[in-house]
TIPA-145356 format. One record per residue (C-alpha): chain; x, y, z. Coordinates in nm, 2 decimals. Layout:
// residues N
+--------+--------+--------+--------+
! cadena !     px !     py !     pz !
+--------+--------+--------+--------+
!      A !      X !      Y !      Z !
...
+--------+--------+--------+--------+
This chain:
// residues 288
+--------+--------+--------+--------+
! cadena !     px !     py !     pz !
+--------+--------+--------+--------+
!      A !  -5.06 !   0.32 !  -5.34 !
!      A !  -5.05 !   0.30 !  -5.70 !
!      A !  -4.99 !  -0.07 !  -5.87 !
!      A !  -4.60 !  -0.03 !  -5.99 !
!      A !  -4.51 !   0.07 !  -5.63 !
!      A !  -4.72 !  -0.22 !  -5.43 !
!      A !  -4.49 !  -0.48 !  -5.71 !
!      A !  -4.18 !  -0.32 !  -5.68 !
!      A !  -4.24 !  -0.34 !  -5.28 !
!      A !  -4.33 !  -0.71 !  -5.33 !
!      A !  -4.01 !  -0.79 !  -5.56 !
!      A !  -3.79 !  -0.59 !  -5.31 !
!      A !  -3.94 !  -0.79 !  -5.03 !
!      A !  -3.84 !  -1.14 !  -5.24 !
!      A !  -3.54 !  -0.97 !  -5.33 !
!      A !  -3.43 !  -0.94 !  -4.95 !
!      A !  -3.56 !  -1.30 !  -4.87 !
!      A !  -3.26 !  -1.41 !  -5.14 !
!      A !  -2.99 !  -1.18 !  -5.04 !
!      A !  -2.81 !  -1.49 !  -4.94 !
!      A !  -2.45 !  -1.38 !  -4.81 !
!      A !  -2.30 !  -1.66 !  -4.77 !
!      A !  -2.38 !  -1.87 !  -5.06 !
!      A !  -2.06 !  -2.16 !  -5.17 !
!      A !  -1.89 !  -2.02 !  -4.85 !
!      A !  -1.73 !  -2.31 !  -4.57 !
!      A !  -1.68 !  -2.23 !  -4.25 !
!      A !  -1.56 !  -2.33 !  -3.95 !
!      A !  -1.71 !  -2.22 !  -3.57 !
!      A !  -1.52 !  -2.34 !  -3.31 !
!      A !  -1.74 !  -2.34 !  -2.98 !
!      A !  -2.05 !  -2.39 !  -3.21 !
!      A !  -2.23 !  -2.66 !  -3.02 !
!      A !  -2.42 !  -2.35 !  -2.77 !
!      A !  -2.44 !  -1.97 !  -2.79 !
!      A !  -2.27 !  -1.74 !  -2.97 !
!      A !  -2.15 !  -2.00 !  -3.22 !
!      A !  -2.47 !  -2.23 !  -3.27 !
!      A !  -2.67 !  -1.89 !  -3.30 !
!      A !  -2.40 !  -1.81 !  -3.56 !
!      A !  -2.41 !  -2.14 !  -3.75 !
!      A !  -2.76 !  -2.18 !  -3.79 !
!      A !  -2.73 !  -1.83 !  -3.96 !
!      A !  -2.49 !  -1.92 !  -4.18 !
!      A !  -2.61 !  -2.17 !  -4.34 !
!      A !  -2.95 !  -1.96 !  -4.34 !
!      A !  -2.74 !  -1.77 !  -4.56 !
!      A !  -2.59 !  -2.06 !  -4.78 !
!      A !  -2.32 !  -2.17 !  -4.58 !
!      A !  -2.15 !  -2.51 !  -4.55 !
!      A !  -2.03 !  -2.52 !  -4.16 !
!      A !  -1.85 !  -2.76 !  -3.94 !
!      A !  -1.88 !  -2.69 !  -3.55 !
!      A !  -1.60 !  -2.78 !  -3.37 !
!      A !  -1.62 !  -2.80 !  -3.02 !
!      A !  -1.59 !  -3.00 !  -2.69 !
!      A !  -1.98 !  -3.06 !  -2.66 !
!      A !  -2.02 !  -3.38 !  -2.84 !
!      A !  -2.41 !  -3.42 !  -2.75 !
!      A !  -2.49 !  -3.05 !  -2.76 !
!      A !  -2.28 !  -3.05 !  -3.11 !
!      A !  -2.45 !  -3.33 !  -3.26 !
!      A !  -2.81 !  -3.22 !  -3.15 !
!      A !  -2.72 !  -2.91 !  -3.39 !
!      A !  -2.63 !  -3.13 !  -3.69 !
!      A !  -2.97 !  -3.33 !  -3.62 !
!      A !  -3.16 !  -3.01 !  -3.59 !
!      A !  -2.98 !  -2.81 !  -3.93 !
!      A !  -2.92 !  -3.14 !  -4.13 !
!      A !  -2.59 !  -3.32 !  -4.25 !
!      A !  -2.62 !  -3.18 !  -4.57 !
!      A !  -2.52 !  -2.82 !  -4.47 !
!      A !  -2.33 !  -2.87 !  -4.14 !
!      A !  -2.13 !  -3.10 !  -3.97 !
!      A !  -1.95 !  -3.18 !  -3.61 !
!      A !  -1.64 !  -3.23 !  -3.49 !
!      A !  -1.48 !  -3.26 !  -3.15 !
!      A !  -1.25 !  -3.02 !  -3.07 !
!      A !  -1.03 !  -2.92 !  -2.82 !
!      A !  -0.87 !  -2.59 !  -2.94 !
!      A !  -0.59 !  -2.60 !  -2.67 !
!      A !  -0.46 !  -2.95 !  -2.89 !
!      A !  -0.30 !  -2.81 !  -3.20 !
!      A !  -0.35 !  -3.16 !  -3.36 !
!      A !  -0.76 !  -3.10 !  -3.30 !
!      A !  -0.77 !  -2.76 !  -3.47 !
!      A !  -0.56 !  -2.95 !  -3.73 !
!      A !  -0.78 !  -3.25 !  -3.78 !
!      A !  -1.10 !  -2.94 !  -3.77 !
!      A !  -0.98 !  -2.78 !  -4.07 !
!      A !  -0.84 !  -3.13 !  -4.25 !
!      A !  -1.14 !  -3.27 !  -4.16 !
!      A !  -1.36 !  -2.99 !  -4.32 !
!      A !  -1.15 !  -2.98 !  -4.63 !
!      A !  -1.23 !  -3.34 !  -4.66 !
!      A !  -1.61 !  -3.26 !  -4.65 !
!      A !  -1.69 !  -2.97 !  -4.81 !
!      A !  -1.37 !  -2.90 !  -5.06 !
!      A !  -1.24 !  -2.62 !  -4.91 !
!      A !  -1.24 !  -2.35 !  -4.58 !
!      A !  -1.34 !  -1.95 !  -4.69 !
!      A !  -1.39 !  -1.85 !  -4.32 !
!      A !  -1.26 !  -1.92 !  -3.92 !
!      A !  -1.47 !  -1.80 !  -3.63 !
!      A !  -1.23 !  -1.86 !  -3.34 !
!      A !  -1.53 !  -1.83 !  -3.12 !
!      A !  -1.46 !  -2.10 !  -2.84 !
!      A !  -1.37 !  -1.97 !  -2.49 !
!      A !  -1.36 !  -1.97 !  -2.12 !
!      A !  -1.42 !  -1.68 !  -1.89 !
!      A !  -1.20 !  -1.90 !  -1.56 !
!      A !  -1.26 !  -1.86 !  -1.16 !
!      A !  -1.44 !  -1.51 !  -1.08 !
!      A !  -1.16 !  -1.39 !  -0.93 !
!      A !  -1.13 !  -0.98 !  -0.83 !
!      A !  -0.86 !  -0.96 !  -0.71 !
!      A !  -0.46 !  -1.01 !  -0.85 !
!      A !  -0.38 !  -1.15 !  -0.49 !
!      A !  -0.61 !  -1.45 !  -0.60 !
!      A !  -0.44 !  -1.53 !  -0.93 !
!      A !  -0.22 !  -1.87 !  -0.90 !
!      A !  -0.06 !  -2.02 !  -1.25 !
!      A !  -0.33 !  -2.25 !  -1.33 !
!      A !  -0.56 !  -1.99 !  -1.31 !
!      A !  -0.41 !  -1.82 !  -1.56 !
!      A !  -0.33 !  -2.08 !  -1.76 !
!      A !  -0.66 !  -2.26 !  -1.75 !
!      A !  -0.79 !  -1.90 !  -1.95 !
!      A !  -0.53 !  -1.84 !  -2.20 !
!      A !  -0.46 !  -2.20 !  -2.29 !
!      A !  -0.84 !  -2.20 !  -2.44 !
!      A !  -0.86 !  -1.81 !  -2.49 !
!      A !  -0.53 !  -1.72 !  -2.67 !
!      A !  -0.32 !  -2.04 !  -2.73 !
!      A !  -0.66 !  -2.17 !  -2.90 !
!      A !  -0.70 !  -1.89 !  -3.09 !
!      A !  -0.31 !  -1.91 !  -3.19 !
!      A !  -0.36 !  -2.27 !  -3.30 !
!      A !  -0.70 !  -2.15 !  -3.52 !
!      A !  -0.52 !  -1.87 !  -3.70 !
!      A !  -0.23 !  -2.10 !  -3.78 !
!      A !  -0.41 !  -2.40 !  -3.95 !
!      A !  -0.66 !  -2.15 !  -4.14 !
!      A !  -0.41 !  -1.98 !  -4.30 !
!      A !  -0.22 !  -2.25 !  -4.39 !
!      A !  -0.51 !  -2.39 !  -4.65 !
!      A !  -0.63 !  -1.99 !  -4.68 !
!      A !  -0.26 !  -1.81 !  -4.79 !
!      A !  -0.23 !  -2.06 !  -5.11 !
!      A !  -0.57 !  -1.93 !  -5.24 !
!      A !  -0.52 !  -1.62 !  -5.17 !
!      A !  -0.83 !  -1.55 !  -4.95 !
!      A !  -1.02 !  -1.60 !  -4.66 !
!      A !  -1.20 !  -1.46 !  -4.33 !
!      A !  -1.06 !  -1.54 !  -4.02 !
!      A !  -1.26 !  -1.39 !  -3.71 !
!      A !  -1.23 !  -1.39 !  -3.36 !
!      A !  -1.46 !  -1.39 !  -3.05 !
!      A !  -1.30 !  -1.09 !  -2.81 !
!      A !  -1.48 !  -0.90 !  -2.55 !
!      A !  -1.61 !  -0.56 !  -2.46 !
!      A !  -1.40 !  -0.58 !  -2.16 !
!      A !  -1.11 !  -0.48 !  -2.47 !
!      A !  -1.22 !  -0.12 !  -2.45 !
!      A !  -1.34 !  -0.13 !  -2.10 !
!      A !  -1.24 !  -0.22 !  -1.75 !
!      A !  -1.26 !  -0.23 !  -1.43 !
!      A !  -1.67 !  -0.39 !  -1.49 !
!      A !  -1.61 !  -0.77 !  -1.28 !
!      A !  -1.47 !  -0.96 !  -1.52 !
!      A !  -1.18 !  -1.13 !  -1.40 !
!      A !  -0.82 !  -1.01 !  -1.48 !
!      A !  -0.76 !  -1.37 !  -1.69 !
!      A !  -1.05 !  -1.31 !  -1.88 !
!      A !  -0.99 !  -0.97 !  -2.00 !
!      A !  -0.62 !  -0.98 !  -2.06 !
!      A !  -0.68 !  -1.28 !  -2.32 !
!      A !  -0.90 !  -1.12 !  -2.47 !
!      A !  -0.70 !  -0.81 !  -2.55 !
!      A !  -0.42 !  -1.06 !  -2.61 !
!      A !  -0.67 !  -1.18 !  -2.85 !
!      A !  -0.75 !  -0.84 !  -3.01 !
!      A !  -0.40 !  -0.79 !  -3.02 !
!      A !  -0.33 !  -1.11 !  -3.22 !
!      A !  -0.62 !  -1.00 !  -3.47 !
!      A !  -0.46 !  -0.70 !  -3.54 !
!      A !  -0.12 !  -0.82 !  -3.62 !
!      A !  -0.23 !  -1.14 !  -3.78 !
!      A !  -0.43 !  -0.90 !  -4.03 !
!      A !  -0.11 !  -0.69 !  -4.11 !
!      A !   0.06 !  -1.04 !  -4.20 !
!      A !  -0.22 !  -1.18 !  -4.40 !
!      A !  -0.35 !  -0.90 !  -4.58 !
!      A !  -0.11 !  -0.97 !  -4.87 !
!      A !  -0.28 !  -1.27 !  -4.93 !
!      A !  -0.64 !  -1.11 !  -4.95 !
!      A !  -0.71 !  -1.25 !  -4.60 !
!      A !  -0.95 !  -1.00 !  -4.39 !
!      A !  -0.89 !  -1.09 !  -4.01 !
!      A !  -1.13 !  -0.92 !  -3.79 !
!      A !  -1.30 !  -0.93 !  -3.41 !
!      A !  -1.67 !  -0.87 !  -3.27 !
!      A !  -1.65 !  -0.76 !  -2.91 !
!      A !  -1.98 !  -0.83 !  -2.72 !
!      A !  -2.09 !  -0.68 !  -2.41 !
!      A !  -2.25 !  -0.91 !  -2.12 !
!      A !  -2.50 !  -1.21 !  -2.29 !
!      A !  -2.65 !  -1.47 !  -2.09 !
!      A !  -2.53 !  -1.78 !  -2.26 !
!      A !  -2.47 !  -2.09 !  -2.04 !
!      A !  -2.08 !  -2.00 !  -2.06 !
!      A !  -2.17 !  -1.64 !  -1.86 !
!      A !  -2.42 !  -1.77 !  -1.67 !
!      A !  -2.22 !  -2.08 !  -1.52 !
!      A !  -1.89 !  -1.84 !  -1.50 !
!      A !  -2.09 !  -1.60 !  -1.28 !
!      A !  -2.28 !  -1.88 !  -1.08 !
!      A !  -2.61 !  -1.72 !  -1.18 !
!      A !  -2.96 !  -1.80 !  -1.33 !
!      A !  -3.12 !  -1.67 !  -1.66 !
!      A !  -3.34 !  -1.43 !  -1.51 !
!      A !  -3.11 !  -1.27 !  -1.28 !
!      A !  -2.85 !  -1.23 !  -1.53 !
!      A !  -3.08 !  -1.05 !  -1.80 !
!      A !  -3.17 !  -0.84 !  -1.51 !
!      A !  -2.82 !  -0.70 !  -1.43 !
!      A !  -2.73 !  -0.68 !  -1.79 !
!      A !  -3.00 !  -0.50 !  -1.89 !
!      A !  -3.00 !  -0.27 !  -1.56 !
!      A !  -2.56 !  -0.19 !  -1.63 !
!      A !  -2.65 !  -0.15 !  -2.03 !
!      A !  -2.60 !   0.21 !  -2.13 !
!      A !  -2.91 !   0.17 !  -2.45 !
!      A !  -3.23 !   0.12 !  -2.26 !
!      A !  -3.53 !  -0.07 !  -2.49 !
!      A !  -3.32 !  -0.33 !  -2.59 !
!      A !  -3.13 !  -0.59 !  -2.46 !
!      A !  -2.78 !  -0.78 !  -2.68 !
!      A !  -2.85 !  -1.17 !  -2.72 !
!      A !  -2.70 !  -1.43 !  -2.93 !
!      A !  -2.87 !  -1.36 !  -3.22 !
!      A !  -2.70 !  -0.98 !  -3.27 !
!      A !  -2.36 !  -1.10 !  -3.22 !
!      A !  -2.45 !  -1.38 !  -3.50 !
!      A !  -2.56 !  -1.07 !  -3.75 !
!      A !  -2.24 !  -0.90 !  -3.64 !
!      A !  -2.05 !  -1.20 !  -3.71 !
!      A !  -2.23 !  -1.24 !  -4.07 !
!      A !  -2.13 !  -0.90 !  -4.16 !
!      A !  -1.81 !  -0.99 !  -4.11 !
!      A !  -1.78 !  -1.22 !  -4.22 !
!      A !  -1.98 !  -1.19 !  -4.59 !
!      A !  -1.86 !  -0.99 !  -4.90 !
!      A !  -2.05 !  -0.67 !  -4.74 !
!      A !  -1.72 !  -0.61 !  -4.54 !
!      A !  -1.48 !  -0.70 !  -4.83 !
!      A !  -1.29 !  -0.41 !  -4.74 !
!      A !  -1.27 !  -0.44 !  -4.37 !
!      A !  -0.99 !  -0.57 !  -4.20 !
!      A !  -0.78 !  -0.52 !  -3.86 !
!      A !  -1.13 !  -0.41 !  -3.70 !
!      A !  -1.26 !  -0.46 !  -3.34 !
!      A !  -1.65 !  -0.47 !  -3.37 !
!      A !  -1.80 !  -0.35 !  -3.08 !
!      A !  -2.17 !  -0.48 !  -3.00 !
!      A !  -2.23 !  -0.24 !  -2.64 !
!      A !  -2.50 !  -0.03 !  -2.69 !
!      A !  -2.26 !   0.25 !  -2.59 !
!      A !  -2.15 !   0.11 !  -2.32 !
!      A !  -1.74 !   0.16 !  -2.33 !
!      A !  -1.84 !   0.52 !  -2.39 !
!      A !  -2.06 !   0.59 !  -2.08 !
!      A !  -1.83 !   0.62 !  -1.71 !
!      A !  -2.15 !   0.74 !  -1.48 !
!      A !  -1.94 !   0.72 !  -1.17 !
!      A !  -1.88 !   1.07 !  -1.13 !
!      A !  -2.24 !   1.15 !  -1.16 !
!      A !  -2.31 !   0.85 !  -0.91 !
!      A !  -2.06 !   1.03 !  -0.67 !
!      A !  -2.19 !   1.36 !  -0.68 !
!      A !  -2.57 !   1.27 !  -0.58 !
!      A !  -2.43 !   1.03 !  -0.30 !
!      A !  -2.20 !   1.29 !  -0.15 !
!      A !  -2.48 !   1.58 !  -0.21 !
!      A !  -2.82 !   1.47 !  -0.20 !
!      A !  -2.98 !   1.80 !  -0.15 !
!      A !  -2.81 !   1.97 !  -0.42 !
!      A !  -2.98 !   1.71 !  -0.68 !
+--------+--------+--------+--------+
């Protein structure tokens, strides 16, 4: 290696440590006080980011803010089924940091593991949507009321690979609000993109964050196990972190052009139905 290449590879290398995405952004992550969204806000303001984490998890949410620093991120309790929380969130975050560029509408609930629609009662369903959909309702309206006047923003949503696939466990409740959610995304994005407002969602398949893993009554290990074992891409498994990158790209200036999208993080999976196959060496064992 001659010496211009080994100090062009150095100042590309520096230049990669400063590609900072996010730099003067604000944002707000609703469930940000575990998972997906502490994953998410830790890398934002990796990448320059001033955050406020709204959730329900005072001491989880204020450990964060400890752990980061006030200077780049603050907390707020939030309960995104009270309109005048998600309110107070965004006021509140104005107040702070001057202004709001992006929403994650990450916070939700996956309800009772219920299989069958013989088990469903009305506060089973409402229990879901009321954090699921009505939450995400309530985040969409107070962001674009500070994000229309200046003419842009991000507003994101957490959805579910169980929008372009079914039928896998997760319960009816669960999956219909979060294609009621996909569905809002798509039809909030035709309304806002006049204003320069890009609303998009990431779609994860199974992670074991504590919301999963207390949802399916279920340890760590075990639930890596199954995930990885029903995952179509073999060598790799999806965690927090990936749907935080996901979330990044969508939210930074690297997707300026990307709105009305449903990002799916599966490893393949909605595109891989082995049933048939499954079938076929069950019902004829000597013919495989």
């Amino acid at each position: 290696m001659d010496l211009l290449t080994h100090y062009s590879l150095v100042l590309l290398g520096i230049w990669e440590e400063l590609n900072i995405r996010l730099e003067g952004k604000v944002a707000i992550i609703t469930g940000g006080a575990s998972g997906i969204g502490a994953a998410t806000a830790r890398l934002f303001v990796q990448h320059g980011a001033k955050v406020t984490i709204a959730d329900i998890q005072n001491d989880l949410g204020n450990s964060l803010v400890k752990q980061i620093g006030t200077e780049h991120i603050t907390f707020v309790h939030c309960n995104v089924t009270i309109e005048s929380d998600v309110q107070n969130a965004v006021d509140a975050t104005i107040a702070k940091f001057g202004k709001l560029d992006i929403m994650f509408s990450n916070a939700g609930v996956l309800g009772k593991p219920i299989s069958s629609i013989l088990d469903v009662d009305y506060d089973t369903i409402k229990d879901v949507f009321d954090v699921n959909v009505v939450g995400a309702f309530f985040c969409a309206k107070h962001d674009a009321r500070v994000m229309i006047p200046n003419k842009k923003g991000v507003i994101l949503f957490t959805a579910s690979a169980s929008t372009v696939v079914y039928g896998t466990g997760v319960s009816h409740t669960s999956t219909s609000s979060k294609n009621a959610v996909l569905g809002l995304s798509k039809n909030l994005g035709v309304e806002l993109g006049k204003y320069g407002i890009r609303v998009n969602c990431v779609s994860p398949y199974c992670i074991s964050t504590p919301l999963m893993l207390n949802g399916f009554g279920i340890d760590k290990q075990k639930a890596d196990k199954w995930f990885e074992e029903g995952g179509n891409l073999k060598g790799a498994s999806l965690d927090e972190q990936d749907v935080a990158n996901g979330v990044l790209y969508l939210a930074s200036d690297d997707s300026k052009y990307m709105s009305g999208h449903n990002l799916i993080l599966d490893g393949g999976f909605n595109t891989t139905n082995v049933a048939l196959t499954k079938a076929y060496k069950k019902l004829f064992p000597s013919n495989d």
